[in-house]
C-alpha positions in Angstrom: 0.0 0.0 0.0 0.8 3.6 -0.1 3.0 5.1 2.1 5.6 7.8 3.6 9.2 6.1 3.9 10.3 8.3 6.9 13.7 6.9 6.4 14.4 7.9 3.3 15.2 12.0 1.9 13.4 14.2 1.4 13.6 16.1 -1.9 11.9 19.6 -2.9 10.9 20.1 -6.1 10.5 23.6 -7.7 7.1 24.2 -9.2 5.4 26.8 -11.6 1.8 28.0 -11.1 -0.1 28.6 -13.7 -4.2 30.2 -13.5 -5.9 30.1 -16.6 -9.2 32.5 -16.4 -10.8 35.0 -18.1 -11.6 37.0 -15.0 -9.7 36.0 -12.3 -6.8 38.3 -11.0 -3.9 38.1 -8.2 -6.4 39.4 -5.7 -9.1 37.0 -7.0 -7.0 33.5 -7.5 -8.5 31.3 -4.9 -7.9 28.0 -6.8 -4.2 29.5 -7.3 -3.6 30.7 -3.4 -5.2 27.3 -2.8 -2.3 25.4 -4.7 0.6 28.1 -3.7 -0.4 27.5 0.5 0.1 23.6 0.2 3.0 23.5 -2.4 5.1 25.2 -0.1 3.3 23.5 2.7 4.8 20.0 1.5 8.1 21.7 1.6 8.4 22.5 -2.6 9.5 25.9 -4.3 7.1 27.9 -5.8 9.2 29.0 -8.7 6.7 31.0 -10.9 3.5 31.9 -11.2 1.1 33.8 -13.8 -2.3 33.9 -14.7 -3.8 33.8 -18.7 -7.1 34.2 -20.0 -8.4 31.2 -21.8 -6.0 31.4 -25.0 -4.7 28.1 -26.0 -1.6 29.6 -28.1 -0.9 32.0 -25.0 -1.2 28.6 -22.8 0.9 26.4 -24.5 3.5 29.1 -24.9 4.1 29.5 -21.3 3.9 26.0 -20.8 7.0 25.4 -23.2 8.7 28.9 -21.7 8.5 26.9 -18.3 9.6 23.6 -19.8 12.9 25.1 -21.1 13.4 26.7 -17.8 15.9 24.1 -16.0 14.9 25.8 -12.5 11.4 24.3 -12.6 10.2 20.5 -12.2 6.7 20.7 -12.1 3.8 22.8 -14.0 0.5 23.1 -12.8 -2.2 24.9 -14.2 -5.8 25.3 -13.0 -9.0 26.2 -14.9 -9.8 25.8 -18.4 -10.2 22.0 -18.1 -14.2 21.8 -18.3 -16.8 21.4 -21.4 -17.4 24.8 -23.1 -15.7 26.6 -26.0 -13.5 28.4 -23.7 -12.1 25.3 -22.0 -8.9 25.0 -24.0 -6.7 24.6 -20.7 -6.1 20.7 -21.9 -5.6 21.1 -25.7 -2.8 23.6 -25.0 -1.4 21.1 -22.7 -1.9 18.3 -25.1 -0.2 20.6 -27.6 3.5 20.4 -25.7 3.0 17.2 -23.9 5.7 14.4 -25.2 3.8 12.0 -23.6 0.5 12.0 -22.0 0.0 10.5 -18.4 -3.0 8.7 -18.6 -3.4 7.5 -15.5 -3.7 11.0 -13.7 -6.9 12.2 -15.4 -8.8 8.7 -14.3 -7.4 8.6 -11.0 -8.3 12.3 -10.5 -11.9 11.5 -11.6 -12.1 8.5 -9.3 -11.3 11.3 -6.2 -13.3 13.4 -7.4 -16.0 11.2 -7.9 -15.5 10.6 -3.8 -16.2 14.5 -3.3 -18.7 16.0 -5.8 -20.3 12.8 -7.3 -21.5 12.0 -10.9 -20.4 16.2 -11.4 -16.7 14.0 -12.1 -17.4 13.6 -15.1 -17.0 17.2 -16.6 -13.4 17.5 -15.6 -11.0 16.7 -18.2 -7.6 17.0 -15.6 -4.7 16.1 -17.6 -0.9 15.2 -16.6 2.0 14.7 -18.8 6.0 15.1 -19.7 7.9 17.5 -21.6 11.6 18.4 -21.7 11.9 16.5 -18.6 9.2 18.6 -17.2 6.1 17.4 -15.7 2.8 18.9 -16.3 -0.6 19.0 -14.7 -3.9 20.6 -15.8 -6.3 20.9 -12.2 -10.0 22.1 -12.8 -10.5 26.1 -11.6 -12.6 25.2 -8.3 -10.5 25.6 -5.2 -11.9 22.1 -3.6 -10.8 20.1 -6.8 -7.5 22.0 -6.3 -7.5 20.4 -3.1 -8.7 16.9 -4.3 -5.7 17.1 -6.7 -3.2 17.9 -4.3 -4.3 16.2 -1.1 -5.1 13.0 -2.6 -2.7 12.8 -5.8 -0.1 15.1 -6.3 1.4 16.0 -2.8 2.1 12.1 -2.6 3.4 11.9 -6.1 5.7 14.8 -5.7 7.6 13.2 -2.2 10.5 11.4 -2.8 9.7 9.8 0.7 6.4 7.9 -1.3 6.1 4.5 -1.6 6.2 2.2 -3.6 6.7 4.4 -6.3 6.9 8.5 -6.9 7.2 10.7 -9.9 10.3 12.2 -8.2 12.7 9.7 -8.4 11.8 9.2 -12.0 13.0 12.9 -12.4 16.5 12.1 -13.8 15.5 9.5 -16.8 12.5 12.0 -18.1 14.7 12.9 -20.5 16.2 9.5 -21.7 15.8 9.2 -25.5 15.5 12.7 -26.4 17.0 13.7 -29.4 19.7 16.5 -28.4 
């Protein structure tokens, strides 16, 4: 089962915030705040953070501007992941991603599913890889922000985790890549 090895190290792991909203502002980002308290709650870096209206183009290029940056780990973005025209959050992701990790989407669903019901199903949360670089698409609602983190990522992202952790996959993201 799942568990925190006390025994082994601890490593922090520097992460870029990204809100994607028409409306929302510094003052106004409660999904963002949300994120920014228990990132560096777990003991990580917060090592950027922006908002973006709902532009795929604009998305995508900060996603691959944070990619290329070798002082970040870890993107996550929240809002843009739902079902109307706007929603382009997970196609601009889609558009960097090397490869796609399935697995997060239907394991987010299955907490969320645990919180707001059959409602699960109009999230389209993504993860993936590029440029060594992980990448996470989180609905806009503070309390799937929290689903997210709680219950997925904040275990994903400690080295400590057993049996397995994105962490200490870190180093071989990369393996294969032409250049």
């Amino acid at each position: 089962m799942s568990r925190i090895d006390e025994s082994r190290p601890f490593h922090p792991v520097r992460i870029a915030l990204l809100t994607v909203s028409d409306t929302r502002t510094p003052g106004t980002d409660r999904s963002g705040d949300t994120l920014a308290e228990r990132i560096a709650g777990a003991g990580h870096v917060l090592a950027a953070r922006a908002i973006l209206p709902d532009e795929r183009g604009q998305i995508a290029g900060q996603l691959r501007h944070w990619i290329e940056d070798p002082d970040i780990d870890v993107v996550i973005s929240t809002g843009g992941t739902g079902l109307t025209g706007r929603d382009v959050t997970v196609e601009a992701h889609r558009d960097v991603y090397e490869k796609e990790i399935e697995a997060f989407g239907t394991i987010f669903a299955l907490v969320s599913y645990e919180t707001i019901g059959t409602s699960a199903v109009q999230s389209r949360a993504t993860g993936g890889v590029a440029n060594g670089t992980y990448l996470f698409a989180l609905p806009g609602s503070p309390g799937a922000c929290r689903d997210a983190w709680d219950r997925i990522l904040k275990l994903q992202l400690d080295s400590r985790h057993m049996p397995c952790n994105f962490v200490e996959i870190m180093p071989r993201l990369g393996e294969g890549r032409p250049g």
